[in-house]
Structure formats: C-alpha cells, structure tokens
C-alpha positions in Angstrom: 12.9 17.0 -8.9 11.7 12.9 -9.2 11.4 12.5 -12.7 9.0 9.5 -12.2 6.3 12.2 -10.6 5.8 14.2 -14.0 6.4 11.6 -16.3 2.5 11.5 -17.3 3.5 14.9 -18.6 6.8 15.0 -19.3 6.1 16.9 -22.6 4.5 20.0 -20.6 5.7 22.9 -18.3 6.2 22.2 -14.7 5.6 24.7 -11.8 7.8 25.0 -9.3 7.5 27.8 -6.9 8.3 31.2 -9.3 10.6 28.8 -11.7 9.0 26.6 -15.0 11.0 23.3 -15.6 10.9 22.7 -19.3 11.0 18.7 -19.8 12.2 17.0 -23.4 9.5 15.5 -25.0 8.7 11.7 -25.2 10.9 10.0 -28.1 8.9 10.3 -31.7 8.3 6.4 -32.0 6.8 6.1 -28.1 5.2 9.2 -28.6 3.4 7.2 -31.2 2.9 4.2 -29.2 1.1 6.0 -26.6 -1.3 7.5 -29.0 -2.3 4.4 -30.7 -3.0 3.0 -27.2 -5.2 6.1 -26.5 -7.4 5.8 -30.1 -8.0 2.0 -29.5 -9.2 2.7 -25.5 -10.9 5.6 -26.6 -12.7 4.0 -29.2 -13.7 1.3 -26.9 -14.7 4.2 -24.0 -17.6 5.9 -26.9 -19.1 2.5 -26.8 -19.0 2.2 -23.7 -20.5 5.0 -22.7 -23.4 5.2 -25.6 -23.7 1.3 -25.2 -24.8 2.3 -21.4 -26.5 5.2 -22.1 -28.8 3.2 -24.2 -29.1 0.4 -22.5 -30.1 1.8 -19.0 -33.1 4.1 -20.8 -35.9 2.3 -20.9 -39.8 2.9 -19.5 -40.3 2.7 -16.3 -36.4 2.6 -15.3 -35.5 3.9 -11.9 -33.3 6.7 -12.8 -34.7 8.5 -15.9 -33.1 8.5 -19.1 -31.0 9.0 -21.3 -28.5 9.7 -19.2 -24.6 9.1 -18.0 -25.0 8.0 -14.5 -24.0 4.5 -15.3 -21.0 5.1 -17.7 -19.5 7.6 -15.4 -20.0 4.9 -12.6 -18.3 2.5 -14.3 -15.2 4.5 -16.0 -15.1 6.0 -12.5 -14.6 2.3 -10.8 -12.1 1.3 -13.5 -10.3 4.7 -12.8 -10.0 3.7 -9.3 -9.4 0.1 -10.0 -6.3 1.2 -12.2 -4.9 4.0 -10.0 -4.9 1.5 -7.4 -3.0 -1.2 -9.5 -0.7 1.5 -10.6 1.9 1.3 -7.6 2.4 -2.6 -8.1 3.8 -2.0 -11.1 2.2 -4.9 -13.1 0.6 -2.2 -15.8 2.9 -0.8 -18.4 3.3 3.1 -18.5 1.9 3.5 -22.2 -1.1 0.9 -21.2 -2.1 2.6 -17.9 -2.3 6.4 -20.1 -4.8 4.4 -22.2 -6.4 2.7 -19.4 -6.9 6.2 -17.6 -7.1 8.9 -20.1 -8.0 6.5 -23.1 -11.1 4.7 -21.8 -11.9 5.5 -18.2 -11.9 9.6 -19.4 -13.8 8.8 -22.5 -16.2 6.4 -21.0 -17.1 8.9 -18.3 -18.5 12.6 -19.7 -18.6 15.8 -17.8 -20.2 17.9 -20.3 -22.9 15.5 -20.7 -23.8 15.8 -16.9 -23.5 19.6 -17.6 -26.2 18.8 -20.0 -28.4 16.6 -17.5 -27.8 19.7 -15.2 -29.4 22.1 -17.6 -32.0 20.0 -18.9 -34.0 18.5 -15.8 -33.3 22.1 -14.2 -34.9 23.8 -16.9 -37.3 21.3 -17.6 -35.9 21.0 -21.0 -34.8 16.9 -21.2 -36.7 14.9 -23.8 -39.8 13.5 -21.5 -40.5 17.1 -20.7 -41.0 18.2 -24.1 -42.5 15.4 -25.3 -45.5 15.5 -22.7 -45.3 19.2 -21.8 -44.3 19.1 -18.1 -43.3 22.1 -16.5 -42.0 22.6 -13.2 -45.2 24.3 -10.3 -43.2 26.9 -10.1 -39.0 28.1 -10.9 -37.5 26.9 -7.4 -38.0 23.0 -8.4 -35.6 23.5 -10.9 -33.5 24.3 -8.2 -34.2 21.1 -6.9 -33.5 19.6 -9.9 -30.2 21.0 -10.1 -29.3 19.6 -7.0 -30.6 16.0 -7.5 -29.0 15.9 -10.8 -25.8 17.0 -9.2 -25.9 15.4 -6.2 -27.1 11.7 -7.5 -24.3 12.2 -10.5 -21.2 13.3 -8.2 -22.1 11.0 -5.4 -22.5 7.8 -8.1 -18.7 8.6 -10.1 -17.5 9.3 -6.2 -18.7 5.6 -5.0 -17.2 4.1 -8.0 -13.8 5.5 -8.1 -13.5 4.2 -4.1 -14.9 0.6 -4.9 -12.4 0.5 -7.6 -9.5 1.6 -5.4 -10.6 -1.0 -2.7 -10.7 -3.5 -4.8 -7.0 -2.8 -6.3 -6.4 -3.0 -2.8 -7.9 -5.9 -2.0 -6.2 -7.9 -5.2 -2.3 -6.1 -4.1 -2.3 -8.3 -1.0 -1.5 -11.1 -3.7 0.6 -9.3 -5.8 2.8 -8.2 -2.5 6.8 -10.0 -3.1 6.9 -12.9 -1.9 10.6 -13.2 -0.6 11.9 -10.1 -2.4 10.5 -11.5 -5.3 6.8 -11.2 -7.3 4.2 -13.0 -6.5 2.8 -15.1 -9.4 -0.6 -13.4 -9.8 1.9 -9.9 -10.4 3.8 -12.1 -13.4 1.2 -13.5 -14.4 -1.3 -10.1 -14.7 1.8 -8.2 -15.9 2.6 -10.9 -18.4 -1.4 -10.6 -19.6 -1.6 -6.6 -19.7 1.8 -6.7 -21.9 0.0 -8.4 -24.4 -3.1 -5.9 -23.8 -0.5 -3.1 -24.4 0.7 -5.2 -28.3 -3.3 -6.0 -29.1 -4.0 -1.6 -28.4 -1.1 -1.2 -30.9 -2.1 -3.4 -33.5 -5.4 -2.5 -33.7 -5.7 1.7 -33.5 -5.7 1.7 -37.1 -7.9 -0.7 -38.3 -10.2 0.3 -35.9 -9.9 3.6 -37.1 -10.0 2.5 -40.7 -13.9 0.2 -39.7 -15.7 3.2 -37.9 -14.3 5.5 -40.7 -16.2 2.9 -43.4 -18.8 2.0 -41.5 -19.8 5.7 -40.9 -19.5 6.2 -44.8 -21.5 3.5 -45.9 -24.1 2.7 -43.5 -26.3 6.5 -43.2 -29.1 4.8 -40.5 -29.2 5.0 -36.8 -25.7 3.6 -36.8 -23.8 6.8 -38.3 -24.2 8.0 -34.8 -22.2 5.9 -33.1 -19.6 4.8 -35.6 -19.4 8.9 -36.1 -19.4 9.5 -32.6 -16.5 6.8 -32.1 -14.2 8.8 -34.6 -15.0 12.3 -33.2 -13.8 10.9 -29.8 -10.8 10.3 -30.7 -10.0 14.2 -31.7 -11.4 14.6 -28.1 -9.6 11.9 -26.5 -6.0 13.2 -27.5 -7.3 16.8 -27.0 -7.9 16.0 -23.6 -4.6 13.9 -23.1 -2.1 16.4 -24.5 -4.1 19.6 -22.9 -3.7 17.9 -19.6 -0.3 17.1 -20.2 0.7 21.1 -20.7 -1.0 22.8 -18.3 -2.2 19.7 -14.9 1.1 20.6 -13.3 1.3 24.3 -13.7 -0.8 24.8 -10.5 -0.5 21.9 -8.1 -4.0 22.4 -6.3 -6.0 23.1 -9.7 -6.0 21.0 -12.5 -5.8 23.7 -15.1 -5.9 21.2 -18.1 -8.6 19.2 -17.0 -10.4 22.6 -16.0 -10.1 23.6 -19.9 -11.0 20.6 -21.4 -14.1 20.1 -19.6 -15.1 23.7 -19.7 -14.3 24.0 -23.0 -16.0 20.7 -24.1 -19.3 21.9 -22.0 -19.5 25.2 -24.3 -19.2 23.5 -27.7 -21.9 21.1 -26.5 -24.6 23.6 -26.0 -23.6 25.0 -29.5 -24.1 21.5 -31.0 -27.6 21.1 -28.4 -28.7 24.7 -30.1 -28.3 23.8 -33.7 -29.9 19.9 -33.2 -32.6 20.6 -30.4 -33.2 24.8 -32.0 -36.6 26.1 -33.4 -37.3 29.1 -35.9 -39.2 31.7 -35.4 -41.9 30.3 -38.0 -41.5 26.8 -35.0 -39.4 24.7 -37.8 -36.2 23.1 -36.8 -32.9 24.6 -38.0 -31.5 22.0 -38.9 -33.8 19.6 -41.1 -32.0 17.2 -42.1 -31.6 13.4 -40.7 -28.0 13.4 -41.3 -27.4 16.6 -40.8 -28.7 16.1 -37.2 -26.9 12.7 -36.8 -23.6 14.3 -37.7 -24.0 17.2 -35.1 -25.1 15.1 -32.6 -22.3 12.8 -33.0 -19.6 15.6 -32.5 -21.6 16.3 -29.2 -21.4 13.0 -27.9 -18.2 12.1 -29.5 -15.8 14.9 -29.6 -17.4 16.5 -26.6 -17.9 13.4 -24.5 -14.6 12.4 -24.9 -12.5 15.6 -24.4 -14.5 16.2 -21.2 -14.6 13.5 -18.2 -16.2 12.9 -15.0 -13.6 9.9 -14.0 -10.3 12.6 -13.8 -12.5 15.2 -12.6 -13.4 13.0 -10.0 -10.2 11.4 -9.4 -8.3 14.3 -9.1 -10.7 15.8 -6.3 -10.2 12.6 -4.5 -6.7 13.3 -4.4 -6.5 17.2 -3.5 -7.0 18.6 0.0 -10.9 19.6 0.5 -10.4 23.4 0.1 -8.8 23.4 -2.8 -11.2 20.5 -4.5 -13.8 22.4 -3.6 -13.0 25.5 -5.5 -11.7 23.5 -8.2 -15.3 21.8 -8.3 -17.4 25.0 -7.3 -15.4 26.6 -10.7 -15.5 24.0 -12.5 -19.1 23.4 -12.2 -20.4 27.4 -12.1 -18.9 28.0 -15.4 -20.0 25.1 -17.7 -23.4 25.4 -16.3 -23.7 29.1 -16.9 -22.3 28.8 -20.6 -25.2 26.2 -20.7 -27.6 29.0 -19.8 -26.1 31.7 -21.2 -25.7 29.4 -24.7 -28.9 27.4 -24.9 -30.8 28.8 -22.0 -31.3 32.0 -24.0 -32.6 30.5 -27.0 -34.6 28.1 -25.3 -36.7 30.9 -23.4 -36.9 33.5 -26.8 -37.5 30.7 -29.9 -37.7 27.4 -27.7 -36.3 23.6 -27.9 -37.5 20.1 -29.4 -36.3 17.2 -29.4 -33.8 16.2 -32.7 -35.2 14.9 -35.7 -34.6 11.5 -35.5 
C-alpha cells in the first residue's frame, strides 16, 4: 500500500478489504508541530466565521441573518483553493492539515446549518420570535427546510469548485519549467514555509491572549474570545476523530460522519439551556455570563468539531451513490436529534431568544 495516500492519518486504522493495517504514529515532536499549526488556524477559522456571521446580518440584507452561508462559502473556496494547490507540492504537509482541517473546517460549520435547518423550518430563528411569525400552515416549513438546505449546500458546493479552478488556473505557472520549478512554485513555497514557522510560534500565545482576554473582559467580547478557545477542543477533536476512523470505509467518511453528528446533538443541548423557558415563562438560564459561556461552547466547540468545507469536499470527491447516502445520513440524523432535542421542548415549554 502507498504510504503517501494515508499519511493524513497515518496514526489511524486502515481498511483494506477484511484486513486492518495498523500504521506507527507521527514522531512525538511533529506530532506537536502539527497541532500547534491546527490551534493557530483554528483560532483564526472562529473569527472568521463569527466575524462573517456578524458582519453579513444586518436589516434589510438579502439573505436573512444570523447565519453561516458566507463563512461556509468562504472556508469552502479556500478548501478547494488548497486541495487544488496540494499536488504542486508548494504547501508543506503540517501547513496544508492546518490550512484544511485548522481553518477551512473551522471556518465552515455543519451543526450551525443544522441549526438554520431547524430554526426557519420551525419557525423558531430569532426574527420569528421576536415579531411572532408563524408559518399559514405546517407544509411551509417544509419549504423552509428545503430553501435552507438547498441555498446552504448549493453556496459551500460553488465555493469549493471556484477554489479548485482557481488552484488550477494559478498551477499553469507553477508547471516545471525544464524539469525544474517554476519561480512563482519557489517563490510561493518559500512564503508558505515561513507561514508554517509564524503558525508555530504563535499557537501559544494566542492561546495564552484569548485565555486573558476571556478572563478579564466579561462584555459582549467573552463570546468570541471564549468561543475561540472552545474551538480549539473542537478543532483537534475533529482532526484526530477523522484521522481514526475516515479510512475505515472508503465510500463513508465515518469520522467526519461522527464529528458532525456528534457536534449537531451537543448544540441543541447548548440551544435548549440558552434559548429554554420554564413552565412559570422565565428563562433557565438567567444569567448574562452564564448564557455567554453556553453560547460560546455552541459556537466554539461545536462549530469547530463540525464542518461544512470536508463535508462538502469529501462528497465532491465520492462517486454520487455513495455521496448521496453519506449526505442523506448525514443530514437525517442531526436534523432529527434537533427535533427530537429542542423540537420537543420547544412545542411543550417553548423558546426565546438568549438573554443578551
């Protein structure tokens, strides 16, 4: 078996036929190196993604907010962009995991469309509470459903092919010139190796300013300094999860499958406690901070161990029978844990919106 074809997971299992291949596990100091990597991208992803979150909800905005349609847009180009640079061999291994798993998977959020999913089809999204709508009658939701789905998927889909027709478009100068590199492949390999140092240098500190910043500042900022931290438990979740259990079945992502799933159910948890009333209409959770810090692990550790970009990426890359069951799956479950989770609360004590 080609080594180089499992190497993203050379610390997993891999399935061949009726026989497992046990592969040695990355030496302890680059082991290391590819986790700093991941915290600084994945740091940088949770900005990202709440930075355009926030940033595209505004009155009278064309696609209503809040919502992730632009963030998984963009993690989903730079996805593509990267997986196309990939076979020029310009990015170094340890900097293309953070480029992939660290900030395009973190940037993008699959749990968080699971949540668009269940609030516009249950009429349960912020502007709906606020003003009271409710659907004519239950088949809109329906509709709503299928927008939601439809507009989302078809968005991250567009992306991840304009990214890998652009990496296309840039490899006809980085072809060898002569049996030798071009100078735009020195000169970008020369510029990501020091991208690859900068990642290093700066996981901890990072790490050490969101920590700080989350402990001394308790206004609107918590959120996103807590949610940045929380990502990163996420983040390596979803990279060593992937790792164990991608290449068990080669036409289902199993570890992508779990972390998405998994990060879908422990959102609606976190939406119950923040969004929940009481039977006497109070909140049940009262508390600024409280709600801030809750919130936080729902945007932060479950944004960031879910993703839209691989999710996407990897049904790009599978034959269509098998993508769609992977995606039919995939999809069927998170939304019914939403339902099953939050949808039952919602319709026996009801949902507001956090206290903010």
């Amino acid at each position: 078996m080609n080594r180089d074809n499992i190497e993203k997971v050379r610390d997993g299992l891999y399935h061949a036929g009726n026989t497992l291949i046990f592969l040695p596990p990355d030496p302890w100091p680059e082991e290391i190196r590819k986790a700093l990597i991941i915290i600084t991208f994945s740091i940088l992803g949770t900005y990202t993604r709440l930075g355009l979150t926030d940033l595209t909800n505004y009155a009278g905005s064309y696609v209503q907010g809040p919502n992730v349609l632009w963030p998984n847009f963009t993690a989903c180009f730079c996805m593509g962009l990267v997986q196309g640079l990939n076979k020029y061999k310009v990015i170094p291994s340890s900097l293309f995991g953070g480029l992939t798993t660290g900030y395009a998977g973190t940037a993008s959020s699959f749990s968080s469309l699971m949540m668009e999913l269940f609030n516009h089809s249950t009429a349960q999204n912020s502007a709906n509470i606020s003003m009271d709508i409710k659907f004519p009658n239950q088949a809109y939701g329906i509709l709503e459903f299928l927008s939601v789905l439809t507009v989302e998927l078809g968005v991250s889909i567009c992306g991840l092919v304009l990214g890998y027709h652009v990496a296309r478009e840039l490899g006809k100068y980085m072809e060898e010139e002569k049996g030798m590199p071009s100078e735009l492949s020195i000169n970008l390999s020369s510029f990501l190796d020091g991208v690859e140092a900068a990642a290093i240098a700066l996981a901890l500190p990072f790490v050490i300013v969101q920590v700080v910043l989350a402990a001394v500042y308790s206004n609107f900022s918590r959120s996103w300094t807590l949610s940045a931290v929380f990502g990163i438990f996420g983040t390596l979740a979803r990279y060593y999860i992937s790792r164990w259990y991608n290449i068990i079945y080669p036409h289902f992502p199993l570890g992508t499958f779990i972390v998405n799933v998994g990060a879908s159910m422990l959102l609606a948890v976190f939406e119950l406690l923040i969004r929940g009333k009481l039977a006497d209409g109070t909140m049940i959770i009262k508390s600024v901070n409280t709600s801030r810090v809750v919130g936080a692990l729902g945007t932060g550790l479950c944004g960031a161990m879910s993703t839209i970009s691989t999710f996407v990426n990897e049904g790009y890359q599978l034959p269509l029978k098998p993508v769609s069951l992977y995606y039919f799956v995939s999809i069927f479950i998170s939304y019914s844990l939403f339902i099953v989770i939050l949808g039952s609360y919602t319709w026996t004590r009801g949902l507001a919106n956090p206290i903010s």
